[in-house]
C-alpha positions in Angstrom: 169.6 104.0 149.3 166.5 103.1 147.1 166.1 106.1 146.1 169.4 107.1 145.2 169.3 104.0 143.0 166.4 105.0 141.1 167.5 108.4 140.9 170.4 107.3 139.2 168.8 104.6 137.0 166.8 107.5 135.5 169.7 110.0 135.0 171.4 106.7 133.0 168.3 106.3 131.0 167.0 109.8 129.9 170.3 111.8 129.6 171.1 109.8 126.6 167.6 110.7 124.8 168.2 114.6 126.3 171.2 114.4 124.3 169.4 113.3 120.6 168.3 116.6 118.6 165.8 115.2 117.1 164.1 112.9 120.1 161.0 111.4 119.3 158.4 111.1 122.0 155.2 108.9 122.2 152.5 109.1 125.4 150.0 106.8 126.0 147.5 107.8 129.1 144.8 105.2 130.1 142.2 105.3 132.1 140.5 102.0 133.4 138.0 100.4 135.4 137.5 96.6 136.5 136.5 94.5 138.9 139.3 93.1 141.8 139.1 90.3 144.2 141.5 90.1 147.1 142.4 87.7 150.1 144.7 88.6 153.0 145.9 86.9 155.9 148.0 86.7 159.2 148.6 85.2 162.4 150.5 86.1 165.3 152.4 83.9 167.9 152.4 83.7 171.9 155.4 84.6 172.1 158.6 86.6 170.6 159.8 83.4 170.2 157.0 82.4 168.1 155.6 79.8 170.6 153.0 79.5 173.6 151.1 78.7 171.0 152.5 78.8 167.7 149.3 80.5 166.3 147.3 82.6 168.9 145.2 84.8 166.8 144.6 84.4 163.2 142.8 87.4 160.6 141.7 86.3 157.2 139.7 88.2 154.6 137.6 86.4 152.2 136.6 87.7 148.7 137.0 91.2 149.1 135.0 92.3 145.8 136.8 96.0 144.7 135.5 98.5 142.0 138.7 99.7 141.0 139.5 102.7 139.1 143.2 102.9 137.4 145.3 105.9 136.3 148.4 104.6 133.8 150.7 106.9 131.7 153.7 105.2 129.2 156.0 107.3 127.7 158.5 106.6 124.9 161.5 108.6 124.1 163.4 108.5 120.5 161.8 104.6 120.4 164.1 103.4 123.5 163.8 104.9 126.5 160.9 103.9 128.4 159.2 105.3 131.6 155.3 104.2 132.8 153.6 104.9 136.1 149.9 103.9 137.6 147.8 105.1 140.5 145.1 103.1 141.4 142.0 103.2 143.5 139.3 101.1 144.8 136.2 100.4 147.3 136.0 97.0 148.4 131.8 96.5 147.8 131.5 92.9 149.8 133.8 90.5 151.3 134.2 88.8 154.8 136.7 88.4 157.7 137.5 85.7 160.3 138.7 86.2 163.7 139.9 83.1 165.5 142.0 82.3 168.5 143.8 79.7 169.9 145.3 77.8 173.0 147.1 75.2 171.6 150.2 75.0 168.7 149.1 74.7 165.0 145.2 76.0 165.7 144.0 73.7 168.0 142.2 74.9 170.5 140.1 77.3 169.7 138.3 79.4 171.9 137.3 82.2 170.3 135.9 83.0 166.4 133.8 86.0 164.9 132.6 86.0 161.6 132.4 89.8 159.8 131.8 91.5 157.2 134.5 93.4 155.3 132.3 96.3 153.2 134.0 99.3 152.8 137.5 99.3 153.0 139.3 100.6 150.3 142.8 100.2 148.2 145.6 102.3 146.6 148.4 101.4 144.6 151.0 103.4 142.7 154.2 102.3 140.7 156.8 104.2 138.8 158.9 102.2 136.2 162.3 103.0 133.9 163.3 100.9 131.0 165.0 100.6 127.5 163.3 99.0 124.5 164.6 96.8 122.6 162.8 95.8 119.6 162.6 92.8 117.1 160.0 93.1 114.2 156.8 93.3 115.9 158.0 92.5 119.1 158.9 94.7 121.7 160.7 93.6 125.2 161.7 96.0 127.6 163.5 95.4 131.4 162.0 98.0 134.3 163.5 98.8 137.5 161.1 101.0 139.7 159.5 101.7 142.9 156.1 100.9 144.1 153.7 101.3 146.9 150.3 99.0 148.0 147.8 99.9 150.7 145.0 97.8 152.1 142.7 99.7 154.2 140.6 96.6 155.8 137.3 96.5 157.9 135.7 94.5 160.5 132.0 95.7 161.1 128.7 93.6 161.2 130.1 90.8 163.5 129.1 87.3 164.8 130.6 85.9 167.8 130.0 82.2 167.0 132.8 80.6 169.0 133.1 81.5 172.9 134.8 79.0 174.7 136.5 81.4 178.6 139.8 80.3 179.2 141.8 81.8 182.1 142.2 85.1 181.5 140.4 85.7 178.6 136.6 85.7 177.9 135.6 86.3 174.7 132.0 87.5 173.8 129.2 85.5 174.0 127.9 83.6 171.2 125.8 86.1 169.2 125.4 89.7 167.1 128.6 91.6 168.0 127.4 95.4 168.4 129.1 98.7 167.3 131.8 96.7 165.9 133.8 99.1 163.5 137.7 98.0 163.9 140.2 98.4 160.9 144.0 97.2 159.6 145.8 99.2 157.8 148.4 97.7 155.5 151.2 99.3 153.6 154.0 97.4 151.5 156.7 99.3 149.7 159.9 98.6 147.8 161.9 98.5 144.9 161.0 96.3 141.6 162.4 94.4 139.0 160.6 93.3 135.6 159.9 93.4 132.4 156.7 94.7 129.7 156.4 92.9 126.5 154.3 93.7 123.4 153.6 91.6 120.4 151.7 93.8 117.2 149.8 90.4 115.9 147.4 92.7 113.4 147.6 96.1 112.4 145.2 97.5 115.5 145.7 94.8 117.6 148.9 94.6 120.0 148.9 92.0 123.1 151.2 92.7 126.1 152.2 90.9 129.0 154.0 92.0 132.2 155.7 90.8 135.1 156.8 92.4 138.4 159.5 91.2 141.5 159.2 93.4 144.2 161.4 94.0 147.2 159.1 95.2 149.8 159.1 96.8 153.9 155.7 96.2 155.3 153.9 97.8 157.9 150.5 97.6 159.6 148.7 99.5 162.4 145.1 98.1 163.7 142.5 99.6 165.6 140.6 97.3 167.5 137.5 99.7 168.6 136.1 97.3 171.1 138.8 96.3 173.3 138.9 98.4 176.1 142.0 97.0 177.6 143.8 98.4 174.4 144.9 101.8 173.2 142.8 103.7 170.0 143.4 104.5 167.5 146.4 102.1 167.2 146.0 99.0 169.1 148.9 97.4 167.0 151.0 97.5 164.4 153.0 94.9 162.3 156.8 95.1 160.5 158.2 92.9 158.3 160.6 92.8 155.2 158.1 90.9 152.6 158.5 90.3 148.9 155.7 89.5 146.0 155.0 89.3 142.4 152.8 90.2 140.0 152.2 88.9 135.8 149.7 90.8 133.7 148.5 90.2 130.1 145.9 91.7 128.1 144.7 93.7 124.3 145.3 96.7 123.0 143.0 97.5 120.3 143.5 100.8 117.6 140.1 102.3 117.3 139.9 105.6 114.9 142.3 108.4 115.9 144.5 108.3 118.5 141.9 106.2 121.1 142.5 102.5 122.0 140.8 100.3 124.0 142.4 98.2 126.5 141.4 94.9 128.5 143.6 93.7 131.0 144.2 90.5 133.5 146.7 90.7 136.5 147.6 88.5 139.9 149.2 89.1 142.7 151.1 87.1 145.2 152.9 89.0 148.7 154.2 87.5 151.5 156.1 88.4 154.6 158.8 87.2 156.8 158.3 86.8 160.4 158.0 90.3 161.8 157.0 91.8 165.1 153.4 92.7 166.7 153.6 95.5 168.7 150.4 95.6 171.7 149.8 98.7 172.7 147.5 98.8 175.8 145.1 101.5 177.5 147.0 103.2 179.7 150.8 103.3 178.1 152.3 99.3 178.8 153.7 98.2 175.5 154.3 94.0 174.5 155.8 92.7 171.7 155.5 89.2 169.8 155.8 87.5 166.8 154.2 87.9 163.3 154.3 84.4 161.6 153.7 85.7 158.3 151.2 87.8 156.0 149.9 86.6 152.9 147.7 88.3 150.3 146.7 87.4 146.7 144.5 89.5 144.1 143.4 89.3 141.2 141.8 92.0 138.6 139.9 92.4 135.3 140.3 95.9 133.7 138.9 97.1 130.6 140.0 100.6 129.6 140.2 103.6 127.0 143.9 104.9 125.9 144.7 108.1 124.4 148.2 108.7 122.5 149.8 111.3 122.2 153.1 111.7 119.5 155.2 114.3 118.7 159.1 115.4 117.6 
């Protein structure tokens, strides 16, 4: 259904311009690199139901400091229709994880914790956008619909047990270095977006834009917990959920000589989920089921880039 929806949002937009003899048609390609800082969380229940406790275990990641590298092509036909689509890639340098459990409801109780680092994991985001412009002066504002796609590939290694409390049935490490530990979570949101681009020429070279994003988004996570033995590898879990997010951008475009701009660019990012379901998959074949509470992530980025435009009729 989504993508029969944008399939036919880009027939309604380009055939149109296919139609014009004399289209016009402008291509900007960028090419960027920044610095991105995420942090991502969720928590499971006891239960299906969401209780026994309401919170049983609980991942965050802290800081998660990304070199980022960004791909971005804009294309304009006969000054209206508008299409622009970005591939990004990054290697999260530093950052840090906590892994807590607990007995009782709302996190009391807490019998287990392990501090970790979060070095190399790595990201990947693409997008694909169609729009019309509609322009005013020196101002130019122009809706999208699209499709997009976010993965978070996150690591646990370098651990520190520093809470071990046994409880029946469980006993979590003892208090100290954590060895071998090398586990991952794999998350993956996709879904259809809503938004807008806006660009203001303010001087002759220099343009400002703004963006904003609404995304409709299916997510889904698989984990592999390396040093459980009582689970199975290399998925130990995985996570569904229908989640939605945003995300506003702003930044400078700057003419140099020719066809080259430079860029420098700002954005955030806000996702969240519904409750979902955490699927256990243990050594051996038994499969349980229980509640994900919610996932939450937030980024932000700084990007400065070089642009090169190409025109023609």
């Amino acid at each position: 259904m989504k993508l029969r929806f944008l399939s036919s949002a880009l027939l309604l937009l380009l055939l149109p311009a296919l139609d014009t003899p004399a289209a016009s048609f402008r291509t900007d390609l960028d090419l960027s690199a920044g610095y991105r800082v995420d942090r991502f969380n969720w928590n499971i229940a006891g239960d299906a139901a969401g209780r026994n406790p309401n919170v049983l275990s609980e991942y965050t990641w802290h800081d998660l400091e990304t070199l980022q590298f960004r791909g971005a092509l804009r294309a304009t036909i006969h000054e209206a229709f508008y299409l622009r689509t970005s591939l990004s890639w990054g290697r999260t340098l530093d950052g840090s994880n906590q892994d807590s459990d607990y007995t009782g409801d709302n996190r009391t109780g807490e019998f287990s914790r392990s501090n970790n680092s979060a070095r190399g994991g790595t990201t990947l985001d693409g997008a694909i956008g169609l729009g019309y412009t509609f322009q005013k002066d020196r101002l130019r504002w122009i809706p999208l619909v699209g499709y997009s796609y976010s993965n978070q590939n996150l690591t646990l290694n370098d651990g520190y047990q520093s809470i071990s409390a046994p409880v029946p049935g469980l006993t979590p490490p003892p208090v100290g270095p954590i060895t071998g530990l090398d586990s991952s979570y794999d998350a993956a949101w996709r879904g259809p977006w809503a938004g807008f681009d806006l660009f203001l020429e303010v001087l002759e070279r220099l343009t400002l834009f703004a963006a904003f994003q609404y995304h409709w988004s299916c997510y889904e996570a698989e984990a592999n917990l390396n040093l459980r033995p009582d689970l199975a590898h290399p998925r130990s879990f995985e996570h569904r959920a229908d989640g939605a997010g945003y995300s506003v951008a702003a930044g400078a475009e700057y003419t140099l000589k020719g066809r080259w701009i430079a860029t420098l660019s700002a954005r955030y990012e806000r996702w969240s989920t519904d409750p979902g379901t955490d699927t256990i998959y243990y050594a051996g074949g038994p499969v349980a089921q229980t509640r994900l509470n919610e996932v939450d992530r937030r980024s932000f980025a700084l990007m400065l880039g070089l642009t090169y435009r190409f025109a023609w009729k």
